[in-house]
C-alpha positions in Angstrom: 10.4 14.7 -3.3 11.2 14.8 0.6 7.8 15.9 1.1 6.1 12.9 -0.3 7.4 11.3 2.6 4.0 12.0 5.3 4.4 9.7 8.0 5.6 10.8 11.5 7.3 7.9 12.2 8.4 4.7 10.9 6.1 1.8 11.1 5.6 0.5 14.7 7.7 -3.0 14.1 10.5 -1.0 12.6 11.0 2.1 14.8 13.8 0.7 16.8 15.8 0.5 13.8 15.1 4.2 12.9 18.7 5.4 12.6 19.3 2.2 9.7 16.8 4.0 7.9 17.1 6.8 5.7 13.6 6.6 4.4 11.0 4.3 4.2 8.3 4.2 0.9 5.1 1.9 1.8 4.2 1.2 -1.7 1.8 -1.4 -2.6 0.1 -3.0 -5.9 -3.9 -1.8 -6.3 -6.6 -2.4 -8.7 -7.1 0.6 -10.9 -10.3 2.5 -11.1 -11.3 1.1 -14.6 -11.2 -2.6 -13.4 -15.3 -4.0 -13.9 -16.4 -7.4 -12.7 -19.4 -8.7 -13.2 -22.4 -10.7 -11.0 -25.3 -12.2 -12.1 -27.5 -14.6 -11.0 -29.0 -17.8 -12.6 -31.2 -20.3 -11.6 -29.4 -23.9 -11.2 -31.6 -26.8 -12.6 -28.8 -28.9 -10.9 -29.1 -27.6 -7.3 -32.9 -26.2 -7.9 -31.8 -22.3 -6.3 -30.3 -19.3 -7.6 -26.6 -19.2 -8.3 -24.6 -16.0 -8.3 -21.6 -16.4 -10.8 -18.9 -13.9 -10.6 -16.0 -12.7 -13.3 -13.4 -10.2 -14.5 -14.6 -7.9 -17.2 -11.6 -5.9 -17.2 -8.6 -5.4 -14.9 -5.1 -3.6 -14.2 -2.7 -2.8 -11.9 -0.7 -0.4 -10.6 1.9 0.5 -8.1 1.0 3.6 -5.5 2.9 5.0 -3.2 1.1 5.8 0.2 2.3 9.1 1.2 0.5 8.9 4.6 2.5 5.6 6.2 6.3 6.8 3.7 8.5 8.3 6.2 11.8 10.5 5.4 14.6 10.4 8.1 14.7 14.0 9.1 18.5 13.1 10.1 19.4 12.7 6.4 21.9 15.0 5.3 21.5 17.0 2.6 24.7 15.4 0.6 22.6 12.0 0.9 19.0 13.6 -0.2 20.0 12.7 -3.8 20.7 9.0 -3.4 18.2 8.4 -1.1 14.7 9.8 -3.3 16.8 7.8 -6.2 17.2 4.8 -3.8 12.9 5.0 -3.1 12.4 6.1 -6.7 14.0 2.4 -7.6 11.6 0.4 -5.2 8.9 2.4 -6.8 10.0 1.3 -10.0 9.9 -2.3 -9.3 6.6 -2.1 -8.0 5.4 -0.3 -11.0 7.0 -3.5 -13.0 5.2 -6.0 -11.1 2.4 -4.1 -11.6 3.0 -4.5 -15.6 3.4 -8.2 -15.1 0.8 -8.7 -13.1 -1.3 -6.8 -16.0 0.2 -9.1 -18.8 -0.7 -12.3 -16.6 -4.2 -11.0 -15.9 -4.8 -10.8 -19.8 -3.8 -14.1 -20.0 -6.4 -15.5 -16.9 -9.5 -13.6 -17.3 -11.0 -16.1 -18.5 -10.5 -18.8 -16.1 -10.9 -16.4 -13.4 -14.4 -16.9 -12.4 -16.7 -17.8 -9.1 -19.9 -19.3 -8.2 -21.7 -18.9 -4.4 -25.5 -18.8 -3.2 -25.3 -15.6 -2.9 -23.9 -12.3 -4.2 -21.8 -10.8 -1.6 -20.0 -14.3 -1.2 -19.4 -14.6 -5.2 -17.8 -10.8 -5.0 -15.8 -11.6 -2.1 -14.5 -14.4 -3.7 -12.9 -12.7 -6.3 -11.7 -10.5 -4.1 -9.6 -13.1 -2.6 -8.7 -14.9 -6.1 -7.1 -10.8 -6.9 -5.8 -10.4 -3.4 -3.8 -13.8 -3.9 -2.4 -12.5 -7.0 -1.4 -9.7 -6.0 0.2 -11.4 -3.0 1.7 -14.1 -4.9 3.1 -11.2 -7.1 4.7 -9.5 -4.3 6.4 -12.3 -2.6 8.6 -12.8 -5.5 9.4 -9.2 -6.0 10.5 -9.1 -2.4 13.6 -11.0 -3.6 14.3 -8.5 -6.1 13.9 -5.7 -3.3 15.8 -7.5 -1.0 18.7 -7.8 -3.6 18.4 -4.2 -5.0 18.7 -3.3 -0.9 21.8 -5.3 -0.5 23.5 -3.6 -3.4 22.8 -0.3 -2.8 21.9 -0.1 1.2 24.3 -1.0 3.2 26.6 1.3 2.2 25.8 4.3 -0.5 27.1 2.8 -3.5 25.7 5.3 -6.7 27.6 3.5 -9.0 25.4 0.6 -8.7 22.1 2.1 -7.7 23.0 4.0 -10.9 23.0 0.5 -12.7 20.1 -0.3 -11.0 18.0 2.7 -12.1 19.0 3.0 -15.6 17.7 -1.2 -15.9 14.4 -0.1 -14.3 14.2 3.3 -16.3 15.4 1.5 -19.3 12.5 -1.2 -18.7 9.8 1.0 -18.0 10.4 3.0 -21.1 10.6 -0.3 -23.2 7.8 -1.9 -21.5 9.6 -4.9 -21.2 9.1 -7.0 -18.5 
């Protein structure tokens, strides 16, 4: 919906590109509520001090969309509302996709996932930064797919293949298949 567009304005780095835009949709990959890690501390006989190991109990992903910093080009015309909530609906998707993936990966990694520091805050910040740089790893390759769903379908309104492009997602969302 047009109202799930909050933001003002566009992003300070993009503004004077404003009239390319017909919307913009910050979305972004988070850990869900239900994600537990664990830290506990044990006494090294090796280094003669307390350790603080930390791991993954559980974890999962999923794609947001943050209403506060999406804006909506109040110059869109009605004829183009359609295409364009379809157009962010698609990026959503593809975030929501990576977010599957990066759920069937994690599965596969909890294991091996797993961090020693003197102290507590440091073992917890730690994997902090080994999920942030999943995350980011995970986002740098769906910018290509962005990029290329953007070139098909942005430069000019093409709804023929936007149309292809949402019934793949749809069709892959529904199917769960990654």
């Amino acid at each position: 919906m047009v109202s799930d567009f909050r933001a003002s304005s566009l992003p300070d780095h993009l503004v004077e590109h404003a009239k390319k835009f017909n919307a913009y949709s910050r979305i972004q990959i988070r850990l869900t509520r239900d994600s537990k890690f664990i830290t506990n501390s044990n006494y090294s006989y090796y280094y003669d001090k307390i350790i603080w190991t930390g791991s993954i109990k559980s974890i999962a992903f999923e794609a947001v969309m943050l209403q506060d910093y999406s804006w909506w080009n109040p110059g869109v015309s009605s004829k183009k509302t359609a295409y364009v909530l379809q157009h962010e609906q698609i990026h959503f998707a593809l975030m929501e996709l990576a977010a599957r993936q990066l759920n069937q990966q994690a599965r596969g990694d909890i294991d091996v996932i797993f961090v020693f520091d003197s102290t507590r805050q440091g073992a917890h910040e730690q994997l902090q930064e080994k999920i942030k740089s999943l995350i980011q790893t995970k986002s740098e390759k769906i910018l290509k797919e962005h990029t290329a769903f953007d070139q098909d379908t942005s430069l000019y309104i093409n709804p023929e293949k936007q149309q292809l492009w949402f019934n793949r997602v749809t069709n892959q969302l529904q199917n769960n298949t990654l």
